[in-house]
N, C-alpha and C positions, 0 to 999 in steps of 0.2 A: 444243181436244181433240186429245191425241194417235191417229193411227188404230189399229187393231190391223194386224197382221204379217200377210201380208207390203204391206201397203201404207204407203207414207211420206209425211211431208209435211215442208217445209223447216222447220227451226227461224226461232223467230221469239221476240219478247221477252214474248208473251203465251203460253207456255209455260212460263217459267221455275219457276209452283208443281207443275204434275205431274212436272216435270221433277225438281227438289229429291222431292220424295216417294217418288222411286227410290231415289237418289245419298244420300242422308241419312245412310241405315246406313253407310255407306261413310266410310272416313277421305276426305279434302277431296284425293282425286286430281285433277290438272291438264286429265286427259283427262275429265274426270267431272260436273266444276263447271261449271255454268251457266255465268256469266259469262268465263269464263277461254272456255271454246269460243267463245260467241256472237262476243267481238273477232276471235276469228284467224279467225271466217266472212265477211272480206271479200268472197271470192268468192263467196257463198252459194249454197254445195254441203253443206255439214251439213242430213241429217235423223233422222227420229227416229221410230220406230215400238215398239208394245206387244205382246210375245212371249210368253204363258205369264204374264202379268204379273209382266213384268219388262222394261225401258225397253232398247231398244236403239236406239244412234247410230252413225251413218254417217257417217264422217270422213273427208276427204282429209289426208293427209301429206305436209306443206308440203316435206319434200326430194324426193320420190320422185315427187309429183303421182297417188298410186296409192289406190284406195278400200280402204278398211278399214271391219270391222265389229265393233264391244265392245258389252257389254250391262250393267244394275245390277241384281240384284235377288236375289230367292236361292230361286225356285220353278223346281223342274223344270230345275235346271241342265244336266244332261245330256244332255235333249232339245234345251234351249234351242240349245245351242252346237253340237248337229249339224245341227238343223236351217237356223240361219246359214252355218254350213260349206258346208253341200249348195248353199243359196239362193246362195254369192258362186260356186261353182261350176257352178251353171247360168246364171251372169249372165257368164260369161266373166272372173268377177275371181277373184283371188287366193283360195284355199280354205283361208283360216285366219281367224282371228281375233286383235286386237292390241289394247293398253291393256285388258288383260283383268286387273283386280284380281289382289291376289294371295289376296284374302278370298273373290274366285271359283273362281281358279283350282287352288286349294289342296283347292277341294272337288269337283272331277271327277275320275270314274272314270280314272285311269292306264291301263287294261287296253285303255280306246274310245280318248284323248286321248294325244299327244305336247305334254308343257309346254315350253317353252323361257324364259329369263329373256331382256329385254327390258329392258337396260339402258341403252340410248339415250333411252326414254321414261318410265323409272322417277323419281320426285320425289326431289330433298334435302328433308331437312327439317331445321332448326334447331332446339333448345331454348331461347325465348326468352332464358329467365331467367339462361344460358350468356354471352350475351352485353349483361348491362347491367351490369357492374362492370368497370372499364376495367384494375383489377389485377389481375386471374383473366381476360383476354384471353388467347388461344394467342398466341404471339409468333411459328405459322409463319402463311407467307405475308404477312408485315409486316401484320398487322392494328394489334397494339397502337402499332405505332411511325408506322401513318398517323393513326390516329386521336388519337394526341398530336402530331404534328406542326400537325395539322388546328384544334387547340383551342391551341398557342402562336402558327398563325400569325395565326387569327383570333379572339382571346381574347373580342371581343365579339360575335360571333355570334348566331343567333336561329332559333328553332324556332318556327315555328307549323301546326297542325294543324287541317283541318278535314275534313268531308264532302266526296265530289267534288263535288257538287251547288252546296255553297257555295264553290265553290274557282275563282278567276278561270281561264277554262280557255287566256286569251290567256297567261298565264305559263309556262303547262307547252307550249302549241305553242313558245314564244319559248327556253325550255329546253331541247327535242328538236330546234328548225332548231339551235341554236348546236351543241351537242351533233355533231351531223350532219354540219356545216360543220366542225366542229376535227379530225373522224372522214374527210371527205373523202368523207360518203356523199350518194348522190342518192336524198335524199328524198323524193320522188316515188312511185317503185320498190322500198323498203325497204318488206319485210312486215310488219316490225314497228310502222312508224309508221302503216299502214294497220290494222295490230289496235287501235294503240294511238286514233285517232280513232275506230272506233266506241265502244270502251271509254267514251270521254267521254261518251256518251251514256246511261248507266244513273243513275238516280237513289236507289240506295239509302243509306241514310245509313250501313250496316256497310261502303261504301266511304270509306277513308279518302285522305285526302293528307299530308304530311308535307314542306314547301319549308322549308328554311336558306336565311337571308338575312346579307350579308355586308356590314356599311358601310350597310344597306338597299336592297341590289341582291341579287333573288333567284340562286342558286349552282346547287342541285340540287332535284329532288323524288321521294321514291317514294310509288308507289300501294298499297294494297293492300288487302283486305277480309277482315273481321272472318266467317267462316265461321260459325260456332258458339263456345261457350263454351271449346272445348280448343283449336283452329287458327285459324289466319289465311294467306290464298293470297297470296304476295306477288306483283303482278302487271307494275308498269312503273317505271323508273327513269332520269332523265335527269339530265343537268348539265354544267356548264361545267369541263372538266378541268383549265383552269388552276390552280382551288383543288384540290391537291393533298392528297389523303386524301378529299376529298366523298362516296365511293360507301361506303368505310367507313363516314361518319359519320351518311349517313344512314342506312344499315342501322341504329347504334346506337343511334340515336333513335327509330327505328322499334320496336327491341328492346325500348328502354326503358318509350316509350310500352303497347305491348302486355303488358308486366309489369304495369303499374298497372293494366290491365281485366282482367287473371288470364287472360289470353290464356296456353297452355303451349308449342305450337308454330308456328311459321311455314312452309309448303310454297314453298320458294323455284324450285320446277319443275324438268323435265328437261333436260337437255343437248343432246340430238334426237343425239347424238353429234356434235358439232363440239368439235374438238377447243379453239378456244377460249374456246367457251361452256363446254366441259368445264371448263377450268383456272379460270374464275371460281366458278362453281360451287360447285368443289373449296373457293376463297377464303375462300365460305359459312364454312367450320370445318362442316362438316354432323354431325348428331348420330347421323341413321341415313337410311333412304332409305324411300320408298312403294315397294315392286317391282311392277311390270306385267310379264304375258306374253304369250306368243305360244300359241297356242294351233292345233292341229294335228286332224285325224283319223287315226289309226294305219291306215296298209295292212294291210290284209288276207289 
């Protein structure tokens, strides 16, 4: 049971359905979705408390180390958000609010609130069905020409798909050390590998995998979960970069796959602003964005 406000309790994976009962209305934001938080709370510092009945979460921001506060729901918005405001400013944090919808934040008083766009945190999103014909591919950012490069150099290639749950989880750590080791990263200390091992431990079957095997030696894999009937969160992706084109081609696959279930979009997440998370991103061919803001009290 979540508490009511202003009392917290840490997130935990036996929250996940009042947690969804918020976040639902809401398009499949990255700040928003259960599972996409639950991994990056390695540290476990996310919590989460019930305001006006409407969910609010308590995030640290992995560059910055600094607490933030966003909420989901749509009662009493403009109480809501001051009264957050006031509470991060009597707690000696930051007296705003961030990853604030733009389905929220569209609907506060201008007159109380200062919006600001929040573009570091805001999602790309994908059109799936944009990207499963290999001859209507954008040809910028060499998409079409890795992903045919990728299918002449390894013509018999192999896709298989399952739940993560059925999904050998020794292959995907043995794809993120290699991965890590071609990258020169220590793994250890990489936040991402540490989102990415509790990740492994969620059992739902709308988590998918998707490994290319190559010769029958697996290449790459992405993760990612079947949100609802319109989205899909695309979450982790590793592989061995010697096969050249792989991160293409599993996006395509991925594309593809998700056309067949009438899946429409994929949130392939935010940037956090690094410039080149930014340019892969970009790589996306992105169709439009989720925007989040920053959300202010106007002086007086």
């Amino acid at each position: 049971m979540i508490p009511q406000f202003p009392e917290f309790k840490k997130l935990e994976l036996a929250d996940k359905e009042c947690f969804d009962k918020y976040t639902r209305a809401l398009p499949p934001y990255s700040n928003h979705n259960f599972n996409s938080i639950f991994a990056w709370d390695f540290n476990d510092t996310v919590k989460c408390s019930v305001l006006n009945d409407n969910l609010v979460i308590e995030l640290n921001c992995l560059i910055t180390d600094t607490c933030h506060y966003t909420f989901a729901g749509n009662n009493k918005l403009n109480e809501t958000a001051l009264e957050l405001i006031r509470y991060a400013k009597e707690n000696n944090e930051i007296p705003c609010l961030k990853y604030i919808p733009a389905e929220i934040a569209e609907k506060l008083d201008k007159t109380i609130f200062s919006v600001f766009a929040d573009e570091d945190n805001s999602d790309y999103v994908l059109e799936v069905s944009s990207f499963t014909d290999l001859d209507k591919l954008p040809r910028s950012f060499g998409v079409r020409s890795l992903i045919r490069r990728f299918i002449n150099d390894y013509p018999g290639y192999e896709v298989k798909i399952s739940s993560l749950s059925e999904t050998d989880h020794n292959k995907l750590y043995q794809l993120f050390f290699t991965w890590a080791k071609n990258k020169q990263i220590n793994i250890i200390d990489f936040p991402e590998y540490k989102a990415f091992s509790r990740y492994l431990h969620l059992k739902e079957d709308a988590i998918k995998v998707i490994i290319i095997y190559v010769e029958g030696k697996a290449a790459g894999f992405e993760i990612f979960e079947i949100v609802n009937k319109e989205y899909a969160m695309d979450e982790f992706n590793k592989a061995d970069i010697s096969y050249k084109g792989i991160f293409k081609m599993l996006e395509f696959e991925m594309c593809k796959y998700l056309n067949q279930q009438g899946v429409v979009y994929i949130n392939v997440q935010a940037d956090l602003g690094i410039k080149t998370l930014r340019a892969a991103k970009l790589g996306h061919c992105h169709d439009f964005m989720l925007h989040c803001y920053e959300v202010r009290e106007k002086e007086k």
